[in-house]
C-alpha positions, -999 to +999 in steps of 0.1 A: +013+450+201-023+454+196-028+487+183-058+491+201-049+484+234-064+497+263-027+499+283-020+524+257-056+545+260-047+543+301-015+556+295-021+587+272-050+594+298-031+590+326-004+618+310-035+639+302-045+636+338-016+640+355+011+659+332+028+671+367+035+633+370+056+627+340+085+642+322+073+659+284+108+656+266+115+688+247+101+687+212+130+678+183+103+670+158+073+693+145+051+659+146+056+644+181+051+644+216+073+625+235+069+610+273+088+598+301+055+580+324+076+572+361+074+529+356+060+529+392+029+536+374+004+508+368+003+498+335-013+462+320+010+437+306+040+462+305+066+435+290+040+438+261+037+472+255+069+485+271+097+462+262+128+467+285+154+489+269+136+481+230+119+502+213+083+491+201+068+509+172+035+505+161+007+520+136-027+531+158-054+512+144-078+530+129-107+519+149-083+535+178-080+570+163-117+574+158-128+560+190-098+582+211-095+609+181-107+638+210-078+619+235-049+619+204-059+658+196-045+670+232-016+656+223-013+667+188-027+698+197+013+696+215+032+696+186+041+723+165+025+708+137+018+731+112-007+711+093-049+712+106-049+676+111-034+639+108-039+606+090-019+581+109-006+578+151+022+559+154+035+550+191+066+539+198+072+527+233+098+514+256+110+508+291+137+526+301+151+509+331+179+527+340+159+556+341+130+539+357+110+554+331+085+545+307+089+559+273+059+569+251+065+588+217+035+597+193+038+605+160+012+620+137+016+617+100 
């Protein structure tokens, strides 16, 4: 996956935009957000970026986190992250296709 990918900055703005539209999976780790996007949603090269039922984990470039840091804060600002800030985004991804979902997790180390 190419960590900077614009599939990925179109989904987290689409779940930014429209968090009525997807389901937020209740939080089981302090540093995470986790996503259900409905996979009738348009997304770029999804057999890329959301591999049927595999997980895809990848580190956020950095280039990514500084050019979408104001984009990553909304959703670290939905953790329960104790800690001011973070260092590192990972994203793991994956479609979900008996769900008809797809799955977006971020991590912030």
């Amino acid at each position: 996956m190419a960590s900077n990918s614009d599939s990925i900055y179109n989904v987290l703005t689409f779940v930014q935009r429209h968090p009525d539209r997807v389901i937020f999976k209740p939080r089981e780790y302090a540093n995470s957000v986790t996503v259900g996007i409905p996979d009738s949603v348009k997304v770029s090269n999804p057999e890329i970026y959301f591999p049927s039922d595999r997980l895809s984990v990848n580190l956020l470039a950095d280039s990514f986190v500084g050019e979408y840091g104001d984009l990553l804060n909304h959703f670290y600002e939905l953790t329960t992250q104790s800690k001011p800030d973070y260092r590192e985004v990972w994203v793991t991804t994956s479609h979900l296709k008996q769900q008809n979902l797809y799955l977006l997790d971020l991590s912030f180390e």
